[in-house]
C-alpha positions in Angstrom: 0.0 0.0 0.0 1.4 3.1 -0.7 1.8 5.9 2.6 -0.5 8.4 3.6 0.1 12.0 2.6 -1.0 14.9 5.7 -0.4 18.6 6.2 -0.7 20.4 9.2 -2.1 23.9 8.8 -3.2 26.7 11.1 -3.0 30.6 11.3 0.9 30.5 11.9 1.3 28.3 8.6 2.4 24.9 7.5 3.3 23.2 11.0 4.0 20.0 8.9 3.9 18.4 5.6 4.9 14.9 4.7 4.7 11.3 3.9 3.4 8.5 7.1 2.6 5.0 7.8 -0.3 6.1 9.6 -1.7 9.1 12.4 -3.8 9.3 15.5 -6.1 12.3 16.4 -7.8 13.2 19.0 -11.8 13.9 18.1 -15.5 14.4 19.3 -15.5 10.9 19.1 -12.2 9.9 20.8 -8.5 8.9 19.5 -8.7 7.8 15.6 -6.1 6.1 14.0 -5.6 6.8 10.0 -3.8 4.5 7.9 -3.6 4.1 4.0 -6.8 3.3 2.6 -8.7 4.8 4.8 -12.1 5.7 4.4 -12.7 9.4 3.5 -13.7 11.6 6.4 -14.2 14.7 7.2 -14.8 15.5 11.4 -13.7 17.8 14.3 -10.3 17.9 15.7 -10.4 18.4 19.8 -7.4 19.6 21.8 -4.6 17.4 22.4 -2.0 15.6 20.2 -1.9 14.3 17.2 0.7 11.6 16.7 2.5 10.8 13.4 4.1 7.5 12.4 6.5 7.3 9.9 9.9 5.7 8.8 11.9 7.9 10.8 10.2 7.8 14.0 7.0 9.4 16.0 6.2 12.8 15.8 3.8 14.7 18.2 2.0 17.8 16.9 0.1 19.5 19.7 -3.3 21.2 18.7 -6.0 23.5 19.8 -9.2 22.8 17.8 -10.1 22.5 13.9 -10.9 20.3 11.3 -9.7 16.8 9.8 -10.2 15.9 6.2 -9.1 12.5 4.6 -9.8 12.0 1.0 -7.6 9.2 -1.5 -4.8 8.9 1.1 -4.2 12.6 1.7 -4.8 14.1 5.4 -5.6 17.7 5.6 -5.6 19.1 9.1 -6.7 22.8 9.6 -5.8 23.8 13.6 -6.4 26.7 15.5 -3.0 26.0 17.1 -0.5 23.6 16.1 3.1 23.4 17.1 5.3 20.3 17.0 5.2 19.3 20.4 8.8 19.2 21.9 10.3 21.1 24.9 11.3 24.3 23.0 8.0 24.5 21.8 6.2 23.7 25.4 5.8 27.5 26.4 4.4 29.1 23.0 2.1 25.9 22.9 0.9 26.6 26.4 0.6 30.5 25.6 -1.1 29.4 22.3 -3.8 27.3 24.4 -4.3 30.2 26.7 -4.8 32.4 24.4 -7.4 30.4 22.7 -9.2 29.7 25.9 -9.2 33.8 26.3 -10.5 34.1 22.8 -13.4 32.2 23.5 -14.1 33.1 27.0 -14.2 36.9 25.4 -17.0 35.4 22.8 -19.1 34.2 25.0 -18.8 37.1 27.5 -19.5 39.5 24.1 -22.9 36.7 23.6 -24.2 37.2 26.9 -23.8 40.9 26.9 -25.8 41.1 23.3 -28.6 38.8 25.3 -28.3 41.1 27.9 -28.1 44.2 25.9 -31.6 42.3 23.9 -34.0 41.6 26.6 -32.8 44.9 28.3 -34.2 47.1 25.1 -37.3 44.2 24.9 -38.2 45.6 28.5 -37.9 48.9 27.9 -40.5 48.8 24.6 -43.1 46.7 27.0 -42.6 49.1 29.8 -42.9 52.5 27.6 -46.1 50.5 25.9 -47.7 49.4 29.5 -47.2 53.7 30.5 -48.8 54.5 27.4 -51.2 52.3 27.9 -52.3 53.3 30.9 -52.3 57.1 30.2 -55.0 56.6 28.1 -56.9 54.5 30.6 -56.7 57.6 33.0 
Protein backbone atom coordinates (compact mmCIF):
# COMPACT_ATOMS: atom_id res chain seq x y z
CA UNK A 1 0.00 0.00 0.00
CA UNK A 2 1.39 3.10 -0.71
CA UNK A 3 1.76 5.86 2.61
CA UNK A 4 -0.49 8.35 3.60
CA UNK A 5 0.11 12.01 2.65
CA UNK A 6 -0.95 14.86 5.73
CA UNK A 7 -0.37 18.62 6.16
CA UNK A 8 -0.70 20.41 9.17
CA UNK A 9 -2.07 23.87 8.83
CA UNK A 10 -3.16 26.68 11.05
CA UNK A 11 -2.96 30.62 11.26
CA UNK A 12 0.88 30.53 11.87
CA UNK A 13 1.29 28.28 8.57
CA UNK A 14 2.42 24.93 7.53
CA UNK A 15 3.30 23.19 11.05
CA UNK A 16 3.96 19.96 8.90
CA UNK A 17 3.95 18.38 5.56
CA UNK A 18 4.85 14.91 4.73
CA UNK A 19 4.67 11.32 3.90
CA UNK A 20 3.37 8.53 7.09
CA UNK A 21 2.57 5.00 7.77
CA UNK A 22 -0.30 6.06 9.58
CA UNK A 23 -1.74 9.12 12.37
CA UNK A 24 -3.80 9.34 15.46
CA UNK A 25 -6.07 12.35 16.41
CA UNK A 26 -7.82 13.15 18.96
CA UNK A 27 -11.85 13.90 18.07
CA UNK A 28 -15.45 14.35 19.32
CA UNK A 29 -15.47 10.93 19.09
CA UNK A 30 -12.16 9.88 20.77
CA UNK A 31 -8.52 8.86 19.46
CA UNK A 32 -8.68 7.80 15.63
CA UNK A 33 -6.08 6.12 13.95
CA UNK A 34 -5.56 6.84 10.04
CA UNK A 35 -3.76 4.48 7.88
CA UNK A 36 -3.61 4.06 4.03
CA UNK A 37 -6.80 3.27 2.57
CA UNK A 38 -8.66 4.78 4.80
CA UNK A 39 -12.06 5.69 4.40
CA UNK A 40 -12.71 9.36 3.53
CA UNK A 41 -13.70 11.60 6.45
CA UNK A 42 -14.18 14.74 7.22
CA UNK A 43 -14.79 15.48 11.37
CA UNK A 44 -13.73 17.81 14.32
CA UNK A 45 -10.31 17.92 15.74
CA UNK A 46 -10.41 18.44 19.78
CA UNK A 47 -7.40 19.60 21.77
CA UNK A 48 -4.60 17.38 22.44
CA UNK A 49 -1.98 15.63 20.22
CA UNK A 50 -1.91 14.30 17.25
CA UNK A 51 0.65 11.57 16.73
CA UNK A 52 2.51 10.83 13.40
CA UNK A 53 4.11 7.52 12.37
CA UNK A 54 6.55 7.32 9.93
CA UNK A 55 9.88 5.69 8.83
CA UNK A 56 11.87 7.94 10.77
CA UNK A 57 10.17 7.76 13.98
CA UNK A 58 6.99 9.42 16.01
CA UNK A 59 6.20 12.82 15.80
CA UNK A 60 3.76 14.73 18.18
CA UNK A 61 2.03 17.77 16.88
CA UNK A 62 0.08 19.53 19.66
CA UNK A 63 -3.35 21.21 18.67
CA UNK A 64 -6.04 23.54 19.81
CA UNK A 65 -9.17 22.75 17.79
CA UNK A 66 -10.08 22.55 13.88
CA UNK A 67 -10.87 20.29 11.29
CA UNK A 68 -9.72 16.82 9.82
CA UNK A 69 -10.22 15.86 6.17
CA UNK A 70 -9.14 12.54 4.63
CA UNK A 71 -9.78 12.01 1.04
CA UNK A 72 -7.59 9.16 -1.45
CA UNK A 73 -4.82 8.87 1.12
CA UNK A 74 -4.19 12.56 1.75
CA UNK A 75 -4.77 14.11 5.37
CA UNK A 76 -5.57 17.73 5.60
CA UNK A 77 -5.60 19.08 9.08
CA UNK A 78 -6.74 22.84 9.59
CA UNK A 79 -5.83 23.76 13.56
CA UNK A 80 -6.42 26.66 15.50
CA UNK A 81 -3.04 26.03 17.12
CA UNK A 82 -0.53 23.64 16.10
CA UNK A 83 3.14 23.39 17.13
CA UNK A 84 5.26 20.26 16.97
CA UNK A 85 5.22 19.25 20.38
CA UNK A 86 8.84 19.25 21.85
CA UNK A 87 10.32 21.06 24.91
CA UNK A 88 11.34 24.27 22.99
CA UNK A 89 8.02 24.50 21.77
CA UNK A 90 6.22 23.71 25.45
CA UNK A 91 5.76 27.51 26.41
CA UNK A 92 4.41 29.05 23.02
CA UNK A 93 2.06 25.89 22.88
CA UNK A 94 0.94 26.62 26.44
CA UNK A 95 0.60 30.50 25.57
CA UNK A 96 -1.12 29.41 22.27
CA UNK A 97 -3.84 27.26 24.36
CA UNK A 98 -4.25 30.21 26.71
CA UNK A 99 -4.79 32.42 24.44
CA UNK A 100 -7.36 30.44 22.71
CA UNK A 101 -9.17 29.73 25.85
CA UNK A 102 -9.18 33.80 26.35
CA UNK A 103 -10.54 34.12 22.76
CA UNK A 104 -13.36 32.16 23.49
CA UNK A 105 -14.11 33.14 27.03
CA UNK A 106 -14.23 36.95 25.41
CA UNK A 107 -17.05 35.43 22.84
CA UNK A 108 -19.09 34.18 25.00
CA UNK A 109 -18.82 37.06 27.48
CA UNK A 110 -19.48 39.46 24.08
CA UNK A 111 -22.86 36.71 23.59
CA UNK A 112 -24.20 37.17 26.90
CA UNK A 113 -23.85 40.87 26.95
CA UNK A 114 -25.83 41.14 23.34
CA UNK A 115 -28.64 38.83 25.29
CA UNK A 116 -28.34 41.09 27.91
CA UNK A 117 -28.10 44.22 25.95
CA UNK A 118 -31.63 42.30 23.94
CA UNK A 119 -34.01 41.63 26.65
CA UNK A 120 -32.81 44.91 28.27
CA UNK A 121 -34.19 47.10 25.12
CA UNK A 122 -37.34 44.15 24.87
CA UNK A 123 -38.24 45.61 28.51
CA UNK A 124 -37.87 48.87 27.90
CA UNK A 125 -40.53 48.80 24.64
CA UNK A 126 -43.10 46.66 27.05
CA UNK A 127 -42.55 49.13 29.77
CA UNK A 128 -42.93 52.48 27.61
CA UNK A 129 -46.08 50.49 25.90
CA UNK A 130 -47.66 49.45 29.45
CA UNK A 131 -47.24 53.74 30.55
CA UNK A 132 -48.77 54.49 27.40
CA UNK A 133 -51.15 52.29 27.89
CA UNK A 134 -52.32 53.35 30.92
CA UNK A 135 -52.32 57.07 30.16
CA UNK A 136 -55.01 56.59 28.06
CA UNK A 137 -56.87 54.47 30.64
CA UNK A 138 -56.70 57.64 33.00
Amino acid sequence: MSELEIEILSPQGTVFKGELSSVSFPTASGIITVMSGHANLVTKLRNGEIAIESQSGTKKIAVSGGFIEIANNHVNVVAEFAAQSDETNRQKIEMGVKLAKDIKDNRRKFIDMSITESELKKATVELKSKLVHKQKRS
